[in-house]
C-alpha positions as CSV (number, residue, x, y, z in Angstrom):
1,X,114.8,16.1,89.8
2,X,113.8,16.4,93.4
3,X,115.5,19.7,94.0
4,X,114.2,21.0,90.5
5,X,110.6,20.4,92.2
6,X,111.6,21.7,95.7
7,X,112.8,25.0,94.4
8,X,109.6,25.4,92.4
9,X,107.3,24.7,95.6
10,X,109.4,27.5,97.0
11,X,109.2,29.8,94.2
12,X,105.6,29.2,94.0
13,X,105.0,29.8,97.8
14,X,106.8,32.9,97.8
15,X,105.1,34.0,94.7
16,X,101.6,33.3,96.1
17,X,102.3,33.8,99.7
18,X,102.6,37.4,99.6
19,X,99.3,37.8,96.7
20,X,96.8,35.9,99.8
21,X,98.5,39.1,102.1
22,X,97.9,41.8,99.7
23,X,94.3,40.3,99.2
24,X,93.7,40.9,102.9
25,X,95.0,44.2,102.8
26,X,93.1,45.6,100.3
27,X,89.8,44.8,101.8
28,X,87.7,46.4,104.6
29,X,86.7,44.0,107.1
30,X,83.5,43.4,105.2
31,X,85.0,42.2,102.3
32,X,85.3,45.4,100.2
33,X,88.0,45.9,97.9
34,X,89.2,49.0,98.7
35,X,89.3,49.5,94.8
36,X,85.8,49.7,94.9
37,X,85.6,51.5,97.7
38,X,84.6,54.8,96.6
39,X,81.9,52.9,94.4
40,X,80.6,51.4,97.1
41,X,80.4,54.4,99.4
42,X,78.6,56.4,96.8
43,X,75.8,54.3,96.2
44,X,75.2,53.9,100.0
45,X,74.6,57.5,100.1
46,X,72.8,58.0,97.5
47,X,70.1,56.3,99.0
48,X,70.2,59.3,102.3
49,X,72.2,62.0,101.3
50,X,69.3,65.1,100.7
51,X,66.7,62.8,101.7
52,X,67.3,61.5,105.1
53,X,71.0,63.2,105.9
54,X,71.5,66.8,105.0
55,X,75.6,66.0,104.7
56,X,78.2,63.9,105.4
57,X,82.0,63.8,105.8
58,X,83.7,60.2,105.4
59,X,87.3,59.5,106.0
60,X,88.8,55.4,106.0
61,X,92.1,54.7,106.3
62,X,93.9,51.2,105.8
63,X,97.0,50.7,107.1
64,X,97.7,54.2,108.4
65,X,96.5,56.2,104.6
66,X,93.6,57.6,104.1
67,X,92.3,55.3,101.6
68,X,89.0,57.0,101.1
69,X,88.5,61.0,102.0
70,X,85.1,62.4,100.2
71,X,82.4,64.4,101.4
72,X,78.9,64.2,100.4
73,X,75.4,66.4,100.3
74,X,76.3,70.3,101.6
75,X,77.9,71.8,104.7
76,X,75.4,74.7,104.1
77,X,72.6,73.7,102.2
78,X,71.3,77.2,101.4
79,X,74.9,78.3,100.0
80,X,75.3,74.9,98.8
81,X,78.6,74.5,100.1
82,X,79.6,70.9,99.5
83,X,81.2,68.8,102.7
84,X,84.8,68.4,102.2
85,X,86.9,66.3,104.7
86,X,90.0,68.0,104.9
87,X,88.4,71.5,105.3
88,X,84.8,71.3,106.7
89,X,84.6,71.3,111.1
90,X,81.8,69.7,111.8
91,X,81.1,69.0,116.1
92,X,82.6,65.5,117.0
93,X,79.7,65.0,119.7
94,X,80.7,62.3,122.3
95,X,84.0,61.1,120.4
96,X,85.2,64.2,122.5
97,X,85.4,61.7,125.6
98,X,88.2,59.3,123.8
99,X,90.4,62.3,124.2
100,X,89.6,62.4,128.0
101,X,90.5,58.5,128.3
102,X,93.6,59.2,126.2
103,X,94.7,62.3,128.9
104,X,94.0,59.7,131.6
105,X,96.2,57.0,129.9
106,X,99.1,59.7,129.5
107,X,98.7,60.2,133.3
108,X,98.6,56.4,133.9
109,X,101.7,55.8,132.0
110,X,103.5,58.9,134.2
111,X,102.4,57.2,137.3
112,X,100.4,60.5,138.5
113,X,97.2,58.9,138.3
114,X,95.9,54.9,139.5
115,X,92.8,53.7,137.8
116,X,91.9,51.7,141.0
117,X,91.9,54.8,143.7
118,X,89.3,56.7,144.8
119,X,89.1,59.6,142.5
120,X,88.3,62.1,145.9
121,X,92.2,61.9,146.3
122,X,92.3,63.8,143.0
123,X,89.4,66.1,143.9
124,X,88.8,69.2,146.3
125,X,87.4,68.0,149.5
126,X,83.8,68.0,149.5
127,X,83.1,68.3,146.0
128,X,81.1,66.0,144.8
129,X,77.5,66.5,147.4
130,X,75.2,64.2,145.8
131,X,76.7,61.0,147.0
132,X,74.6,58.0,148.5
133,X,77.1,55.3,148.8
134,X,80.0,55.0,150.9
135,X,81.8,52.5,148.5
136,X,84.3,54.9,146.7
137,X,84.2,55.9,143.0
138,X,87.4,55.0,141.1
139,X,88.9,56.3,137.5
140,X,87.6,53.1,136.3
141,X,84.5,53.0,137.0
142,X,84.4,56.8,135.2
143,X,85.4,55.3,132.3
144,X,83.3,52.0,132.0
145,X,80.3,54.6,132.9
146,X,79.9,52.3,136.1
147,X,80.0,55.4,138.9
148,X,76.1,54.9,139.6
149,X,75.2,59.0,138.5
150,X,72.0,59.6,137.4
151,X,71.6,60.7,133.6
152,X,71.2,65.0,134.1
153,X,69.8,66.6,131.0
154,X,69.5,70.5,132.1
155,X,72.7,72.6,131.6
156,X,74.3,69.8,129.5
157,X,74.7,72.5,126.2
158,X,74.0,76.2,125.1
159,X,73.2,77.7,121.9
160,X,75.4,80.9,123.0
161,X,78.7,80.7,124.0
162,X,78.3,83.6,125.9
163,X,76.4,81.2,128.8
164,X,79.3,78.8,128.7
165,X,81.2,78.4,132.3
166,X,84.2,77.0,133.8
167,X,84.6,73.1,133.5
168,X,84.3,73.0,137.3
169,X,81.5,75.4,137.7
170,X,79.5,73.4,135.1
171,X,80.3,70.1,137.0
172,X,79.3,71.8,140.2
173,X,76.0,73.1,138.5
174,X,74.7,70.0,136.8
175,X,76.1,67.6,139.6
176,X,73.4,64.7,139.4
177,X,72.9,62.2,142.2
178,X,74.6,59.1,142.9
179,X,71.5,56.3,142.7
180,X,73.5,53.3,141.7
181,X,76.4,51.5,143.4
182,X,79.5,51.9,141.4
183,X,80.8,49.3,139.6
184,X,77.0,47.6,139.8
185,X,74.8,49.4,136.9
186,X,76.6,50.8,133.4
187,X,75.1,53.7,132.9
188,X,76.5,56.2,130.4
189,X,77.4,59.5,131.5
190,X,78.3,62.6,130.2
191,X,78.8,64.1,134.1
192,X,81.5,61.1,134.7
193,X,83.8,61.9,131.2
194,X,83.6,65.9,132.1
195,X,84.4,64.8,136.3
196,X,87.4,63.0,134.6
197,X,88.6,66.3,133.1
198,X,88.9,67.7,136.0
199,X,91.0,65.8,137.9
200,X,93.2,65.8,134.6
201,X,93.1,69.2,135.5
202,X,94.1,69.2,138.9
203,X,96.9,66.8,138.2
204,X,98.6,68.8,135.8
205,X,97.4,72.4,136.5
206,X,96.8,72.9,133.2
207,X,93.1,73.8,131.4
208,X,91.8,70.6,130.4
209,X,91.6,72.2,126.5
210,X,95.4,73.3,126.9
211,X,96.2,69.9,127.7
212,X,94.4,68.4,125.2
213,X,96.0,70.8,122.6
214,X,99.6,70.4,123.8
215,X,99.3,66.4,124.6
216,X,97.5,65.5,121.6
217,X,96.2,67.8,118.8
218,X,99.4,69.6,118.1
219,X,101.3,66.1,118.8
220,X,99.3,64.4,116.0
221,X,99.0,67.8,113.8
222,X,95.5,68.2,113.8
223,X,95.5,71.6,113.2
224,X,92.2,71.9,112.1
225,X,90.6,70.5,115.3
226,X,89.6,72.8,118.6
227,X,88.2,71.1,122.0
228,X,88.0,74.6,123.7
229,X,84.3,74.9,124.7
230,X,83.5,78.1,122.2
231,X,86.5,78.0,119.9
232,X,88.4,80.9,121.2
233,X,91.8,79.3,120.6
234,X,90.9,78.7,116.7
235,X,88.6,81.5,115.8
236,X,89.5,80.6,112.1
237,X,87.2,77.1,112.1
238,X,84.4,79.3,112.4
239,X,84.6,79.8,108.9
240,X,84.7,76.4,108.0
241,X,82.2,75.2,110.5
242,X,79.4,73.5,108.7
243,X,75.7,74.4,109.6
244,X,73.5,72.2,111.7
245,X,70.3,70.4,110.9
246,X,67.1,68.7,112.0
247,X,65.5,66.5,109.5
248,X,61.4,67.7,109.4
249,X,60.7,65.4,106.9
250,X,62.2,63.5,103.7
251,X,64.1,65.5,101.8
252,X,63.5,68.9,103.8
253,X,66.3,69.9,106.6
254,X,65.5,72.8,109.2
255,X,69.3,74.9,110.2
256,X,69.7,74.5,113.9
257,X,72.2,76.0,116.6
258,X,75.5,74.7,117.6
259,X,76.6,73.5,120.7
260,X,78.4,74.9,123.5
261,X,79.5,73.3,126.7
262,X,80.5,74.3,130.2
263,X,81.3,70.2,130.1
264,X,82.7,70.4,127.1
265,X,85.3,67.3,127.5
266,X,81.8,64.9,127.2
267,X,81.1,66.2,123.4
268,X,83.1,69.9,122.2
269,X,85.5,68.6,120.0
270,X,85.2,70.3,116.4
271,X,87.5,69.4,113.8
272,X,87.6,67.5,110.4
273,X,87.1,63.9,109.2
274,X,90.9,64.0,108.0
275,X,91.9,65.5,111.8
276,X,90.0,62.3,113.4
277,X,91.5,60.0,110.6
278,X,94.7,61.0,112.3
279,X,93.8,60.9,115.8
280,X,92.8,56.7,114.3
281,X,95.9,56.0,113.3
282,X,97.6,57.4,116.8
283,X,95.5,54.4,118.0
284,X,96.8,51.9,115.3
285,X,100.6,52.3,114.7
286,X,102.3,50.4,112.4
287,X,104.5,47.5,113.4
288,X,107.6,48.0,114.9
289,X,106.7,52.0,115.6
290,X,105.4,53.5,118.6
291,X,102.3,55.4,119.3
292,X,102.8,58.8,119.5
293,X,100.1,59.1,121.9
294,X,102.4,57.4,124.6
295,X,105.8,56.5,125.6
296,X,105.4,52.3,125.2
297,X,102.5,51.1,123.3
298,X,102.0,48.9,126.3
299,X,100.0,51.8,127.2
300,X,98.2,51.7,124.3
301,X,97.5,48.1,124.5
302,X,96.1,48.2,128.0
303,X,93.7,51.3,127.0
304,X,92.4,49.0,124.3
305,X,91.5,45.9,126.3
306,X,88.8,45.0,127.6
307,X,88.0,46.5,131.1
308,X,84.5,45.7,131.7
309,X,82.0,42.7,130.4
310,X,79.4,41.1,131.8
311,X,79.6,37.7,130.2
312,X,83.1,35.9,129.2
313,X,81.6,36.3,125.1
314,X,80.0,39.7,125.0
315,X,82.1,42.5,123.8
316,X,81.1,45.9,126.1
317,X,83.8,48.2,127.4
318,X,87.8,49.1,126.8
319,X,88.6,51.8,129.1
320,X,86.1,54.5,128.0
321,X,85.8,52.8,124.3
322,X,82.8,50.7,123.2
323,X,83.8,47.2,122.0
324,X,82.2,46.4,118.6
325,X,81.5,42.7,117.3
326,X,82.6,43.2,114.3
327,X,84.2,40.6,111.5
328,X,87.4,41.1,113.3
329,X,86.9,43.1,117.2
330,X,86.4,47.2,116.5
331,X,86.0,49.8,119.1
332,X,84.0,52.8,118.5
333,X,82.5,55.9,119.8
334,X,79.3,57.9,118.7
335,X,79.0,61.5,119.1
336,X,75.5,63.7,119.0
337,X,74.8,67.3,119.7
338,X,71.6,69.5,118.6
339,X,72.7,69.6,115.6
340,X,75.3,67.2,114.2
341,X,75.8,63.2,114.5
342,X,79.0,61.1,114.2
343,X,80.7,57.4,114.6
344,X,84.3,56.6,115.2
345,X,85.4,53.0,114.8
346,X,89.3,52.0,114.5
347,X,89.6,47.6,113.9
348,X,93.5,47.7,115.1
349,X,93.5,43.7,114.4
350,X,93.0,44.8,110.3
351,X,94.9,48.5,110.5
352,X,91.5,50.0,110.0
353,X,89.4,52.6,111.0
354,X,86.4,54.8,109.4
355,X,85.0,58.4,110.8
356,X,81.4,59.4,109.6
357,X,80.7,63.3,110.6
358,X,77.3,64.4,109.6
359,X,76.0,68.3,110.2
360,X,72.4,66.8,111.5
361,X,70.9,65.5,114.3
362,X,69.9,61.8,115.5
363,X,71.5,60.8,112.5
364,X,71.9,56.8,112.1
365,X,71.7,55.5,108.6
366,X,75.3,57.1,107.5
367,X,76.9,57.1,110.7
368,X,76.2,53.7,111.9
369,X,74.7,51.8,108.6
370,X,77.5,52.7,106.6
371,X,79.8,51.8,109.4
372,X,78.5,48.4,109.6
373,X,78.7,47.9,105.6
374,X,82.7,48.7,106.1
375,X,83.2,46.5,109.5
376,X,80.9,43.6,108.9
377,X,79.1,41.6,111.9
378,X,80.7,38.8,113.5
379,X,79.3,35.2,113.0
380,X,76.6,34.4,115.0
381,X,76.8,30.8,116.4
382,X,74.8,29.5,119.3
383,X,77.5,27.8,121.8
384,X,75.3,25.0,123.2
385,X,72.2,23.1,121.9
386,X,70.2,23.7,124.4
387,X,69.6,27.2,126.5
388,X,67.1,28.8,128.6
389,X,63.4,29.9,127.2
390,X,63.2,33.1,126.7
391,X,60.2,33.1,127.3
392,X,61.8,34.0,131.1
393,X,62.7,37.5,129.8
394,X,59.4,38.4,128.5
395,X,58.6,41.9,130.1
396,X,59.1,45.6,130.1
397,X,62.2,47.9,131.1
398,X,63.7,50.9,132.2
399,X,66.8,52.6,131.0
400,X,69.0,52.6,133.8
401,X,70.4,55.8,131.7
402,X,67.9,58.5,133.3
403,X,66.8,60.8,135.5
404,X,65.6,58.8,138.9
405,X,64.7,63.3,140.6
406,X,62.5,65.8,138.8
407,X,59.4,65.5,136.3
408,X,61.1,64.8,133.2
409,X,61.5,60.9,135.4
410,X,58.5,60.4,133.3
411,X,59.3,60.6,130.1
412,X,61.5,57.6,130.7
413,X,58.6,55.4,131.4
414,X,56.9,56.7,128.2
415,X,59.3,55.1,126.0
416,X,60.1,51.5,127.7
417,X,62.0,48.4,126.6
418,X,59.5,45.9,125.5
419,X,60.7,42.2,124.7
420,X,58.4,39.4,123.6
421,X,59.4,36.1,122.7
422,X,59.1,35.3,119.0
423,X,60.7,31.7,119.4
424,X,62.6,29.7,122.2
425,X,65.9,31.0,121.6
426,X,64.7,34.2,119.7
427,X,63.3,37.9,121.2
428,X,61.7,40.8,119.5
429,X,62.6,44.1,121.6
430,X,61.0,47.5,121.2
431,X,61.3,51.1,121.6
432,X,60.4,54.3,120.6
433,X,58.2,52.9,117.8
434,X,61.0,50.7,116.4
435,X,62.0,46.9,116.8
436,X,65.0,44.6,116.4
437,X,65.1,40.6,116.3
438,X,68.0,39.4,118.9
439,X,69.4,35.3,118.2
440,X,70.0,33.9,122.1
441,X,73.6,32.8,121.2
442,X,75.5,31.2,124.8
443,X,72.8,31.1,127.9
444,X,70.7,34.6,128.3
445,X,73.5,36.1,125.8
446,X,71.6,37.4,122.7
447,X,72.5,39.0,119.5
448,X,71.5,41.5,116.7
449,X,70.1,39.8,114.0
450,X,68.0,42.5,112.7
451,X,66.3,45.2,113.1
452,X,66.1,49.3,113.0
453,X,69.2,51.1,112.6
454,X,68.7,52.6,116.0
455,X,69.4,49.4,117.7
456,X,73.3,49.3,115.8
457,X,74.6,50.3,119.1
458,X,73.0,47.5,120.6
459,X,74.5,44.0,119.3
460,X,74.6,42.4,122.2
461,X,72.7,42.1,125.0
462,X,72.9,39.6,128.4
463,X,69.9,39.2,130.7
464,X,71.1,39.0,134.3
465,X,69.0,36.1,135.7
466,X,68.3,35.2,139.2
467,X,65.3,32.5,140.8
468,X,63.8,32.6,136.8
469,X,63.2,36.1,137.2
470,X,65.2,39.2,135.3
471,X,67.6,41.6,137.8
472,X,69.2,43.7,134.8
473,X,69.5,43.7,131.2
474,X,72.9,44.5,129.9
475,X,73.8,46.2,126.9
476,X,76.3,48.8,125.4
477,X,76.0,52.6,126.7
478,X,73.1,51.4,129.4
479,X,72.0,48.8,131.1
480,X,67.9,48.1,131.6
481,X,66.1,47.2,134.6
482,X,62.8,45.7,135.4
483,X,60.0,48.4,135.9
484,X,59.9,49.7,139.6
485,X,57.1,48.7,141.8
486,X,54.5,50.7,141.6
487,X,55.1,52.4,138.3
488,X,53.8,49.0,135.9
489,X,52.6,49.7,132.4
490,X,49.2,49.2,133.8
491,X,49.9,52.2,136.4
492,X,51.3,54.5,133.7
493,X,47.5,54.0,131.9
494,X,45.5,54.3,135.0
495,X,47.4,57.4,135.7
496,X,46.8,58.8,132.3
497,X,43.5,58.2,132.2
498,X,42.9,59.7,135.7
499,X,45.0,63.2,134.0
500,X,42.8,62.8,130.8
501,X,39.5,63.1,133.2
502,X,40.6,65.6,135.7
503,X,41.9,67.7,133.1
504,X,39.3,67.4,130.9
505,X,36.4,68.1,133.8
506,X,38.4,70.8,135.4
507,X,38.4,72.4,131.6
508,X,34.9,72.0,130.4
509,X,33.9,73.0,134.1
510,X,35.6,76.1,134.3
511,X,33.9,77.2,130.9
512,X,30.6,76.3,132.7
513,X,31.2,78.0,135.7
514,X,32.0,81.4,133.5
515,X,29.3,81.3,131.7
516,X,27.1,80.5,134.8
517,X,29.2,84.0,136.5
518,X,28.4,85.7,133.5
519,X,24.7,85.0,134.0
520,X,25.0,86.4,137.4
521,X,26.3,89.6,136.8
522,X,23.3,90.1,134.3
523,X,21.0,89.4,136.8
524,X,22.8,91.2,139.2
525,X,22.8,88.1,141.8
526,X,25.5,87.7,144.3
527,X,27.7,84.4,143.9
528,X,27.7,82.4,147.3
529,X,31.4,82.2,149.0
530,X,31.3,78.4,148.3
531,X,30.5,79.2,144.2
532,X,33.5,81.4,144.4
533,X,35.9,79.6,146.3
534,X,34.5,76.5,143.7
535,X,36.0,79.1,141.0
536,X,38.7,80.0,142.6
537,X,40.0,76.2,142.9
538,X,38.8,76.1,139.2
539,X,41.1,78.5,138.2
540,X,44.1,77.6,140.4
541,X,43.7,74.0,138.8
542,X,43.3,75.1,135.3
543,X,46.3,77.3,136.0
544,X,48.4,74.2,136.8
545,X,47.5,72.6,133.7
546,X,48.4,75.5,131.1
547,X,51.3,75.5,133.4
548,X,52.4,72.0,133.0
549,X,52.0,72.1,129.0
550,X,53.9,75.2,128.6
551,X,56.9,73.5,130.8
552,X,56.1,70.5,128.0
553,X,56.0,72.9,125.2
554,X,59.2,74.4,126.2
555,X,61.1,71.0,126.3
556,X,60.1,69.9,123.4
557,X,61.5,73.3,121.4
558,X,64.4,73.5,122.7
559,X,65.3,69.7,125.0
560,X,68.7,71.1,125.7
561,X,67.8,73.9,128.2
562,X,69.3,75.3,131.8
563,X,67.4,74.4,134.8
564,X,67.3,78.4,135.8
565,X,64.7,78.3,132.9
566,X,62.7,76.1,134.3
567,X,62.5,76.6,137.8
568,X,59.9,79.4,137.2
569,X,57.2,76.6,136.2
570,X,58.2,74.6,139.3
571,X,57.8,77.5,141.6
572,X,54.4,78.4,139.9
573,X,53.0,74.4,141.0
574,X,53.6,75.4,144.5
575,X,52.3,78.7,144.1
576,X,49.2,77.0,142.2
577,X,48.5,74.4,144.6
578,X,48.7,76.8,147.7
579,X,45.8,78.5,146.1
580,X,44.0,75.5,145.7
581,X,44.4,73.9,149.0
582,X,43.5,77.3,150.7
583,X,40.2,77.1,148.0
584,X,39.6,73.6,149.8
585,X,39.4,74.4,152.7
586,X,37.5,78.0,152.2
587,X,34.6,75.5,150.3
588,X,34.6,72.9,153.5
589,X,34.1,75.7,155.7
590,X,31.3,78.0,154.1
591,X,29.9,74.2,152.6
592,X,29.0,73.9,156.0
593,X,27.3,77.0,156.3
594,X,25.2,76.4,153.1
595,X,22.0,75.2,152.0
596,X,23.1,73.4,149.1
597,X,21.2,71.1,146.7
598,X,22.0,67.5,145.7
599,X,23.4,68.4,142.5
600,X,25.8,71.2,143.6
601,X,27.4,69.0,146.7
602,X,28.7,66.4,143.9
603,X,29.6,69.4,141.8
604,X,31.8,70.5,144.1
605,X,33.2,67.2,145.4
606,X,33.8,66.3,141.6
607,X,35.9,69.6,141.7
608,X,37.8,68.9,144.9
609,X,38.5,64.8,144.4
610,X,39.7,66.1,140.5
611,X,42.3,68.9,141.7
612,X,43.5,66.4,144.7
613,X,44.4,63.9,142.4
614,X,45.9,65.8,139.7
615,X,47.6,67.5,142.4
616,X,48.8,63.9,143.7
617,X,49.7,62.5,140.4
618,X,52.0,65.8,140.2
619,X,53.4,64.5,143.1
620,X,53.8,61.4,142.1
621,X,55.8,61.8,138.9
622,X,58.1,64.9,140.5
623,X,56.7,68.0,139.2
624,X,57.2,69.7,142.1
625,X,61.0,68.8,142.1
């Protein structure tokens, strides 16, 4: 009787054993049954696709299949030609720089390159000019974004690939200074990735596209996939390439350029969803098999981990991947260019990865919403009872992602990180317009509860707390630092009120002053040589405004533009402010010489005290540099 009942235990356990397996393989992390997968996936987009997303191109795989492959909305709207995944190259954006990490894994695993030296010992002597510390830079810190480079947006991309240089000549062109200590501030940068190329370059003496084509594409057969910066290699993607977009409002979509690169191994990978899917599952092998990425998955293993964190519970960096708290630990990559958006994410703990490629720009509610339907959050569970107040990290910060030299510094402080308390153990940040709730889970560790899509990137964040007073905000792709002295919120509003009223006085007063000429002339009266050098500074002033706004005009069209295009507006403030420091002094000397009344010796002072401290607030916020 007892054996009777022992060998149905066992007939039930091996019966059921293997049904609780298959249950966990045919979900997505979230929970999805991957039978209602495509179900799932089509009402999601339903809600963005031609309203908020002009196209999208979605593979998931499960266990190294492509369990889902489907495109949605158009690849050319005005053709309406319909996304397809196998066949439609959209730009991969940023993903690009896994493929560098992977090249400098290969190289690891050969023994021709150490993480931990000093990458000059893979560079030409004296190449990099721009550094302020003596502490050396290391392949590491390249990949965990840790060097200390300023962000540099000039030169970055090209709408022709005729402008498109050698990888070294664009490094050597849009070099950026050092302003951080490596290994101190994260910093995401498109400069280090592209600096990374090139020593993959010098190490093998191969073009860093060739080697990406010979190491990896043809290794994995993407054959529909081209990193070479204008596609010369694969002239027959063109064909297929989707067209770009800007969204100008719900529902309507404006065609924009694509993207070319001189640092093309930061974001100018095109290819398919289905080419990605397979690059996904070089990353996730099954059991028992090797990566054919590498010669011992031990390789692949140490690429994975964890190489950088703040804080012993916040997930952050893995060699050049970003960690992602998932339901079960992801790592993924974004990618954005003028004109296209995407999101990589492989979960190797479930076999499971998902690529989102969408033809339009600053695109989140696919590429990262729909990711985070499939992956699921982790479970949020405050470690101790009793933390720090946050009231502590009330206060407004910096990007430590931006440009420290040159006028477009500013525009950094026009769009800072706000975060108010909303309870003891609960923050409210904003940005841009946009705000996110954050759940303080181990001491000054927070978490995403909710909030605008924008902030997906962001689940965690950990204040860096020293004396009750913030030193750095960490997060994923940049950490955020307390305002600089001197350049407060309150500052920023004195300061633009100070442009508002020089600007508007030097305007309405140079419309006085012609008038008052014209007046003149009719009655045939001689302007005294203060009046005109007062007209002269007038118009030199003026000049610098028009000239300021047309610099602003021109960013704003077109934000990814070569500094030789700018320069002209730089040289034209000096030029500007020569002739009004020389109008100055020309008024101080004749002044003297004058019998002038009351009213026109605070005319003129207005005039001179409102062009010295526009000129100074110029200065101040580097538009002369």
């Amino acid at each position: 009787m007892f054996e009777k009942i022992l060998i149905v235990i066992i007939v039930l356990g091996v019966l059921t054993f293997p049904l609780h397996i298959s249950a966990a393989e045919d979900t997505t992390p979230s929970g999805i049954s991957l039978t209602n997968l495509e179900a799932f996936v089509d009402d999601y987009a339903e809600d963005y696709i031609g309203k908020t997303t002009a196209g999208a191109s979605i593979a998931v795989l499960k266990n190294n299949e492509i369990v889902l492959s489907k495109g949605y909305g158009f690849a050319d709207i005005e053709k309406e030609q319909p996304m397809n995944p196998s066949t439609t190259v959209l730009e991969w954006g940023s993903i690009t720089k896994l493929f560098v990490w992977v090249s400098v894994m290969q190289l690891v695993e050969e023994n021709e390159l150490d993480l931990h030296a000093n990458i000059s010992d893979y560079l030409p002597d004296g190449f990099l000019l721009n550094l302020k510390y003596d502490a050396p830079i290391t392949m590491l810190d390249l990949m965990n974004h840790q060097a200390g480079f300023e962000d540099y947006v000039f030169d970055l991309g090209y709408p022709n690939p005729k402008d498109v240089r050698s990888l070294e000549e664009g490094l050597k062109i849009a070099e950026p200074k050092q302003v951080y200590k490596p290994g101190e501030v994260v910093s995401y940068s498109n400069y280090s990735t592209s600096l990374a190329a090139l020593i993959v370059e010098n190490i093998t003496g191969e073009q860093f596209y060739d080697y990406v084509s010979n190491h990896i594409l043809k290794r994995l057969e993407m054959n529909h996939s081209s990193i070479h910066p204008t596609l010369h290699d694969h002239q027959n993607l063109v064909e297929n390439k989707a067209t770009g977009y800007k969204l100008v409002k719900p529902a309507t979509f404006e065609a924009s350029s694509w993207f070319y690169m001189s640092m093309y191994p930061s974001g100018g990978l095109n290819g398919t969803a289905e080419d990605l899917a397979k690059f996904a599952a070089a990353l996730m092998p099954k059991e028992g098999e090797t990566s054919p990425l590498f010669k011992s998955n031990d390789t692949l293993v140490e690429m994975l981990s964890q190489s950088y964190s703040p804080h012993q519970n916040m997930m952050d960096i893995a060699h050049g991947f970003w960690e992602y708290d998932g339901v079960s630990r992801g790592l993924t990559h974004g990618g954005n260019t003028a004109s296209f958006s995407s999101n990589f994410q492989i979960v190797p703990e479930e076999q499971f990865a998902v690529i989102v490629l969408t033809n339009q720009a600053s695109e989140v509610e696919m590429s990262y919403g729909l990711i985070k339907e499939l992956v699921g959050l982790g479970e949020i569970t405050p470690t101790v009872e009793k933390m720090p107040d946050s009231k502590e990290l009330e206060g407004t910060y910096i990007t430590a992602r931006r440009m420290h030299n040159g006028f477009l510094n500013l525009y950094y402080y026009l769009i800072p990180y706000k975060i108010t308390v909303e309870s003891e153990n609960k923050i409210k940040v904003s940005i841009a317009g946009q705000s996110a709730q954050y759940l303080q889970t181990s001491p000054y560790l927070y978490r995403l509860i909710d909030g605008h899509s924008l902030f997906e990137a962001n689940h965690m964040m950990y204040f860096h707390v020293e004396n009750g007073k913030v030193q750095q905000v960490s997060t994923a792709i940049s950490d955020y630092m307390p305002l600089p002295k001197g350049k407060g919120t309150l500052i920023l509003i004195f300061h633009l009120v100070l442009a508002i009223v020089c600007i508007g006085y030097l305007l309405v007063s140079l419309i006085v002053l012609l008038i008052h000429n014209l007046k003149m002339r009719k009655k045939e009266r001689k302007a005294s040589s203060t009046t005109r050098g007062n007209f002269t500074l007038h118009l030199a002033g003026v000049a610098m405004i028009i000239n300021i706004f047309i610099l602003i005009y021109r960013l704003l069209s077109n934000s990814y533009r070569a500094y030789s295009e700018l320069v002209i507006h730089i040289i034209f403030n000096y030029l500007f402010t020569a002739i009004a420091i020389f109008s100055i002094i020309w008024m101080i000397i004749k002044w003297r010489k004058s019998n002038l009344i009351k009213i026109q010796k605070y005319f003129y002072s207005f005039s001179i005290v409102s062009v010295i401290i526009f000129i100074y607030l110029l200065v101040t916020w580097q538009f002369f540099a």
